[in-house]
C-alpha positions, 0 to 999 in steps of 0.5 A, a space after each residue: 848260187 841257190 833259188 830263193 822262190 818269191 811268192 808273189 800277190 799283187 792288188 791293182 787297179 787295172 790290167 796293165 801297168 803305166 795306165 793302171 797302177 799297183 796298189 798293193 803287193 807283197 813276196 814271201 821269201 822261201 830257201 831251197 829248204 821250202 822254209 818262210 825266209 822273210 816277207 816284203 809288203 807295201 800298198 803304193 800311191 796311184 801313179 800320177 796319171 793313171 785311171 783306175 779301170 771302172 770294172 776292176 775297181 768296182 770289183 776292188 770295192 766289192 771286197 770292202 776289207 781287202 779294199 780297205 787293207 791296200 788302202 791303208 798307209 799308201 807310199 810313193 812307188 820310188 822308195 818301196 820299190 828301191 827298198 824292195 829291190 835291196 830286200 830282194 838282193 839282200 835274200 841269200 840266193 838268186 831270187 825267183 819270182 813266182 806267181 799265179 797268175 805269173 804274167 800279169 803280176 810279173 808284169 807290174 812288178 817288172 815295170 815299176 823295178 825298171 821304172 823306180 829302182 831303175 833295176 830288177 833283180 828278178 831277171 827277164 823271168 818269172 815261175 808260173 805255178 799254173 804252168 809247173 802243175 800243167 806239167 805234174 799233172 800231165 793235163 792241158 793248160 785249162 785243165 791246171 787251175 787251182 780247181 783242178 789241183 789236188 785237194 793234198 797240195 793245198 794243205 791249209 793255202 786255200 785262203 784266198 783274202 785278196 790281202 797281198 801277204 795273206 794271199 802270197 803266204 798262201 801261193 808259197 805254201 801251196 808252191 812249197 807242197 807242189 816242190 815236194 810233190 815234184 821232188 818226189 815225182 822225180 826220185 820215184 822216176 828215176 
């Protein structure tokens, strides 16, 4: 079955998820052909019990528009994630989480799949695009930030808004321009 890669960017209001919730995320669909399939979006209520960690939201709040962007509209976490969970299993391929950092976001995404939709489609997995250029680049892990990446790989994807979809349309071209690049490497080789 073919890849379907989900670039996927996440607001939140802490480090972790259960004490500290997902406001806002969003995933662009991309096929085995690196084109835009779909885009999923969605700002979530806070968990019912959760606190807000003071220093994350205080950084939150000062971005007053992205702030205001996963503010808008919040939904209950049980139907978006059972309609993110459909969405994903509707994309015509196995679907691949991809992420920058992919622990933390996989993380949250992760729990609240298992937690409201009882299921995720993602697997026990996840593709970290820190990672993937630490190995193009044949440098050490801290030496694969986007700072380090060549200024090619970006394209226009150096926006960085901290507005769920802007920010994963931007980690899927950045991820589409490094296939590429990789797909490349490897004919060159051999």
């Amino acid at each position: 079955m073919a890849e379907v890669y989900l670039a996927t960017e996440l607001e939140t209001d802490g480090p972790i998820p259960g004490p500290h919730s997902m406001l806002s995320f969003a995933s662009a669909a991309y096929g085995r052909d690196r084109a835009l399939l779909s885009t999923f979006t969605v700002n979530l209520e806070a968990l019912p019990g959760a606190e807000a960690d003071p220093s994350t939201l205080a950084w939150r709040k000062s971005k007053p528009e992205a702030w205001a962007a996963c503010r808008a509209s919040p939904e209950a976490a049980g139907p978006a994630m059972n309609r993110y969970a459909a969405w994903l299993e509707g994309l015509p391929g196995r679907p691949v989480y991809v992420g920058y950092p992919a622990a933390s976001g996989y993380a949250f995404v992760s729990w609240y799949l298992h937690r409201y939709a009882g299921r995720n489609p993602f697997g026990r997995g996840a593709m970290d695009l820190r990672t993937f250029a630490m190995a193009m680049l044949h440098k050490p892990y801290h030496r694969s930030t986007m700072r380090h990446m060549p200024d090619e790989w970006y394209r226009e994807a150096r926006l960085h808004t901290y507005v769920a979809l802007d920010d994963a349309l931007a980690l899927g071209e950045l991820l589409c321009h490094m296939l590429e690049v990789w797909k490349s490497q490897r004919t060159a080789g051999g």
